[in-house]
C-alpha positions as CSV (number, residue, x, y, z in Angstrom):
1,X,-37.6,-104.0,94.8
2,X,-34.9,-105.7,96.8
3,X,-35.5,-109.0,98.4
4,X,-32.8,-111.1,100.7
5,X,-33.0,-113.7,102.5
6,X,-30.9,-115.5,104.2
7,X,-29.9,-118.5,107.2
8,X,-26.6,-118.0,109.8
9,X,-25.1,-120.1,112.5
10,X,-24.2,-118.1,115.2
11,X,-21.6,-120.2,117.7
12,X,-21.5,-119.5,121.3
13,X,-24.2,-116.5,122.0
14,X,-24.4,-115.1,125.2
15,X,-27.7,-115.3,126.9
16,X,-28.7,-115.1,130.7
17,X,-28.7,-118.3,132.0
18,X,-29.9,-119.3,135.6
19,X,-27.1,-119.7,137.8
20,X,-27.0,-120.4,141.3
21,X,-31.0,-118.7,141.4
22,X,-29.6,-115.6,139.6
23,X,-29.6,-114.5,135.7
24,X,-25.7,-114.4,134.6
25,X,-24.5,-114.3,131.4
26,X,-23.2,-117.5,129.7
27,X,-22.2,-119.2,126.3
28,X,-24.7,-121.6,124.6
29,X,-23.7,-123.7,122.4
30,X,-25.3,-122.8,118.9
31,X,-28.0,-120.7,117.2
32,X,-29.7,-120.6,114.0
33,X,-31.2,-117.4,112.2
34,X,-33.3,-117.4,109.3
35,X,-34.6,-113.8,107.9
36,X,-36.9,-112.2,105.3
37,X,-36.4,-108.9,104.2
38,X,-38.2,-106.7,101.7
39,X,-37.9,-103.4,100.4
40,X,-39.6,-101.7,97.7
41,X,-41.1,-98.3,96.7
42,X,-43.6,-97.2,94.2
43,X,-44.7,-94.0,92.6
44,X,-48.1,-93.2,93.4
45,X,-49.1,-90.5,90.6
46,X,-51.3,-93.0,88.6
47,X,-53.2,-92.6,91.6
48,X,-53.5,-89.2,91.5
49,X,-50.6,-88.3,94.0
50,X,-48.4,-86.1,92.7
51,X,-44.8,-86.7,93.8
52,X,-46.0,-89.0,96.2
53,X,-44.3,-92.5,96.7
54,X,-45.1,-95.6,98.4
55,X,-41.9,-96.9,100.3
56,X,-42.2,-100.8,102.1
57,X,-39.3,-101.6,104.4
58,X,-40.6,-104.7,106.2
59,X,-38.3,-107.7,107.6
60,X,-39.3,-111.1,109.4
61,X,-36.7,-113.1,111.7
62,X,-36.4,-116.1,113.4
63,X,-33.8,-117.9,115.8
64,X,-33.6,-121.3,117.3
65,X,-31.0,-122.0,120.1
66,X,-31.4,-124.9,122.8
67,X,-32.1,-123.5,126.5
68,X,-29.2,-125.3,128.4
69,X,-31.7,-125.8,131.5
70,X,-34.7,-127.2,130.0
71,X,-33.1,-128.4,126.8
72,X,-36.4,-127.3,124.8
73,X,-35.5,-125.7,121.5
74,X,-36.7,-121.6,121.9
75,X,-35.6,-118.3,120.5
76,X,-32.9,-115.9,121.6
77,X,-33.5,-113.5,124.0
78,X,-35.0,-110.3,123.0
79,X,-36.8,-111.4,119.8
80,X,-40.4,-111.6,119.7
81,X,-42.8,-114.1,118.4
């Protein structure tokens, strides 16, 4: 079983920011990543499975950046609650 977690600081992302009533790509000024990720893997002939083995591969992640327009804290683009 492997477990890692971890926290980065990622300066200057590029996001679509509104712009002159369009979407264009722009710098903020900082985000924050935290992340949870787990693998493991376990035989399953105690249960009767012969050669058979249960493999768990899951991850959780979250990011904070300030929206420059509304200046609400919210997560980067393309991640999902």
């Amino acid at each position: 079983m492997t477990l890692t977690v971890g926290h980065d600081v990622i300066d200057n992302p590029i996001e679509f920011i509104p712009l002159a009533g369009r979407d264009s790509p722009g710098n903020l000024d900082q985000a924050r990543v935290t992340y949870v990720n787990l693998t493991a893997s376990a035989p399953l002939d105690p249960l009767g499975v012969d050669g058979g083995v249960l493999r768990i591969d899951a991850s959780h992640r979250r990011s904070s950046v300030r929206d420059p327009v509304t200046g609400a804290r919210r997560r980067l683009e393309g991640e999902v609650e």
